[in-house]
C-alpha positions, -999 to +999 in steps of 0.1 A: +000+000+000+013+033-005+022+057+016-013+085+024-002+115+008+011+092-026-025+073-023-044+106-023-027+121-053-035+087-066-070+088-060-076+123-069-063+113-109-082+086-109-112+106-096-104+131-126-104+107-153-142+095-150-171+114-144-186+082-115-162+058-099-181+028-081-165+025-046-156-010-048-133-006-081-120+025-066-108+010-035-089-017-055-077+004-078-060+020-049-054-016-030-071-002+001-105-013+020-136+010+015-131+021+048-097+034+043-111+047+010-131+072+030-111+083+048-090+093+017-119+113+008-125+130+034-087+140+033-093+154+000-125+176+010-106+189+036-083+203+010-107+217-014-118+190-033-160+186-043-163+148-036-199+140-042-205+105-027-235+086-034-247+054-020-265+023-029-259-006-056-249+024-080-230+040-053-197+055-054-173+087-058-176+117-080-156+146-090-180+177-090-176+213-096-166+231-063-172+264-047-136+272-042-106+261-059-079+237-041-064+264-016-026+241-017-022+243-054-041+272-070-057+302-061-089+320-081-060+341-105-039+314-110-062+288-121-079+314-146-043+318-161-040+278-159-070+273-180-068+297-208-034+291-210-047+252-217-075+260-239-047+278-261-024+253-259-052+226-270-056+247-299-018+258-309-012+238-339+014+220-326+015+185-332+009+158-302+001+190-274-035+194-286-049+164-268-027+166-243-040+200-237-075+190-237-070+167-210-054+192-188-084+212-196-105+188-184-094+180-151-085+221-141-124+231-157-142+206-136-126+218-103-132+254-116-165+274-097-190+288-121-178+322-111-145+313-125-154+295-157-173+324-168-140+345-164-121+320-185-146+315-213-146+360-215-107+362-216-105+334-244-130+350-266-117+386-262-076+376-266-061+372-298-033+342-299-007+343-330-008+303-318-039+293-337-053+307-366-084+287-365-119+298-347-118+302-308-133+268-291-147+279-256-132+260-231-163+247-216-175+228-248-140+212-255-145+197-218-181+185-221-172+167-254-140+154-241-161+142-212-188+126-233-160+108-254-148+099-221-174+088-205-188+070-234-228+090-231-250+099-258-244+137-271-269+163-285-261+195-303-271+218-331-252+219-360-251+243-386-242+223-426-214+234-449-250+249-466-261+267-437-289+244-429-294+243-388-301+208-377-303+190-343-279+160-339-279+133-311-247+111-313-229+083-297-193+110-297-159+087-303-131+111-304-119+149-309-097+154-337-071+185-347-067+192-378-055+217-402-058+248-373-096+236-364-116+208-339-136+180-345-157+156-329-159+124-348-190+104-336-217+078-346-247+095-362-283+081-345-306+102-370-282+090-401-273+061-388-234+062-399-203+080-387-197+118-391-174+144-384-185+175-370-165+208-370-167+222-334-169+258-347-203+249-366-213+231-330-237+249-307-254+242-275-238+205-268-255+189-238-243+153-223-278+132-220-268+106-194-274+081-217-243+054-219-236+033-249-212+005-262-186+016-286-192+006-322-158+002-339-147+029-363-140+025-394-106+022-407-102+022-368-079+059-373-098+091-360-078+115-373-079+096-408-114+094-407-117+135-409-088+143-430-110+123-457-139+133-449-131+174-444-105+170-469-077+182-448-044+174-462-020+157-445+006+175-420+043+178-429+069+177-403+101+201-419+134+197-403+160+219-412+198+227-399+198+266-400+229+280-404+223+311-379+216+319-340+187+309-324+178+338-313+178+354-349+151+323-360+129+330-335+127+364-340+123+355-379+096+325-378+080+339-344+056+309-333+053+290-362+084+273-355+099+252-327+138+263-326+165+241-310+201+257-303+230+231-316+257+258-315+265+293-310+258+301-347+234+269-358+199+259-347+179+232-352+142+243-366+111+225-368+079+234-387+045+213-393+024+224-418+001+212-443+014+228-472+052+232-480+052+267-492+052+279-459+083+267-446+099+272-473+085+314-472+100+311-437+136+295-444+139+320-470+128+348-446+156+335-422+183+348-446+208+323-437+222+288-454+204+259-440+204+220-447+171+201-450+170+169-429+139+157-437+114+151-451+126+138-483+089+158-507+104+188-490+137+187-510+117+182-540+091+209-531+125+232-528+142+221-564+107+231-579+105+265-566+144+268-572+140+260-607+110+283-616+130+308-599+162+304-621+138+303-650+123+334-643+156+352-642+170+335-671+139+350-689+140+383-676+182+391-681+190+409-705+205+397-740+244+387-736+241+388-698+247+356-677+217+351-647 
């Protein structure tokens, strides 16, 4: 058994990653008897935490939205900061952070008061990020989605069509999906009776029914494949190149679109994902500096292209008898 303050921390993740814990499963997750398992929850309301605790054959431990916020880890200010800093970072662009993010957002939203919720939701609508160039998700909808996939419970919603037709939607929700700067839910239609993607920015008014289902396997069994064919959102490219020049001088020159790794005094290591190769290739030539491509290997041939109609357009344009 682990030590009390190790099986609390314990118990409080595992409380965070399901909406209802029976008390039973909870106090063998934890390898503890019920009894001891009380008492671990009382220690957490003593430090803040809203454990709602039913009883009966469905009884067990919930995770609930609390008056105040944890007074040992964050205060009203700080946990603001925390999740709009998270529902920016769940929407940066940046490959394998955006779920990650979501998560995060998750656990730090369903702690949060009402009081401070609204606060987060007003700050995220009314600051401009340079992160994300996609539509503004409010925070509160990427957690009840999240939640739903979760938690594996019917979802309705309205949903406004690629024509503009405004429809109601009730689905069984499998995963959320970024892509190409925007969100999407990727669920089992009820009213079609087939699988969809839904953009999240066409999404309004999502409410959690309560109603659990079994997961239907998707097909092809890849999310994010699933909506790149069906939104048509090309495939991301990972662009590696050796830059020739100080750190600091790249970051000033590719700002946020880039991730920037010092090797030496005078070389860094830059990383860009995008969907289309022109733009790293805008933003290595912005850099002013020699570079060396390590990978990927269309990226070379994206740059012979574009050096070769370059070449050709100054071989057309000198003038008779003068070498380009």
């Amino acid at each position: 058994m682990a030590n009390t303050s190790s099986r609390t921390l314990t118990l409080l993740s595992l409380l965070q990653t399901h909406r209802h814990w029976p008390g039973a499963d909870l106090a063998d997750r934890l390898g503890v008897s019920e009894r001891t398992l009380r008492r671990d929850v009382d220690r957490l309301r003593e430090l803040g935490y809203p454990v709602h605790a039913s009883r009966g054959t469905d009884g067990g431990y919930q995770l609930e939205p609390g008056a105040v916020l944890p007074p040992l880890l964050l205060d009203d200010e700080e946990g603001v900061a925390l999740a709009v800093g998270m529902g920016d970072a769940a929407q940066s662009g940046i490959s394998g952070l955006e779920e990650a993010a979501v998560r995060a957002l998750t656990k730090v939203v369903q702690v949060l008061p009402p009081r401070l919720r609204t606060r987060v939701n007003a700050l995220r609508a009314m600051t401009v990020s340079a992160a994300s160039g996609g539509p503004v998700i409010p925070a509160e909808v990427l957690t009840l989605i999240a939640q739903s996939c979760r938690d594996q419970e019917r979802l309705c919603f309205d949903y406004t069509t690629r024509g503009g037709a405004r429809t109601g939607r009730e689905v069984e929700p499998h995963r959320l999906v970024a892509l190409g700067g925007r969100w999407y839910l990727v669920a089992y239609d009820l009213t079609r009776h087939d699988w969809r993607s839904f953009r999240l920015d066409r999404l309004a008014q999502p409410r959690n029914t309560g109603v659990p289902f079994r997961p239907r396997p998707l097909p092809g069994g890849d999310a994010a494949a699933f909506v790149r064919t069906a939104a048509r959102v090309p495939a991301a490219h990972t662009v590696v190149a050796l830059v020739h020049a100080p750190a600091g001088h790249v970051r000033r020159m590719v700002g946020q679109w880039g991730e920037v790794e010092p090797v030496a005094d005078d070389r860094c290591r830059l990383t860009m994902i995008s969907t289309s190769l022109d733009w790293p290739t805008q933003a290595l030539g912005n850099v002013g500096a020699e570079f060396e491509v390590l990978g990927p290997p269309e990226f070379l041939d994206h740059l012979r292209d574009w050096g070769t109609r370059f070449l050709d357009a100054v071989a057309r344009s000198s003038p008779p008898g003068s070498r380009p």
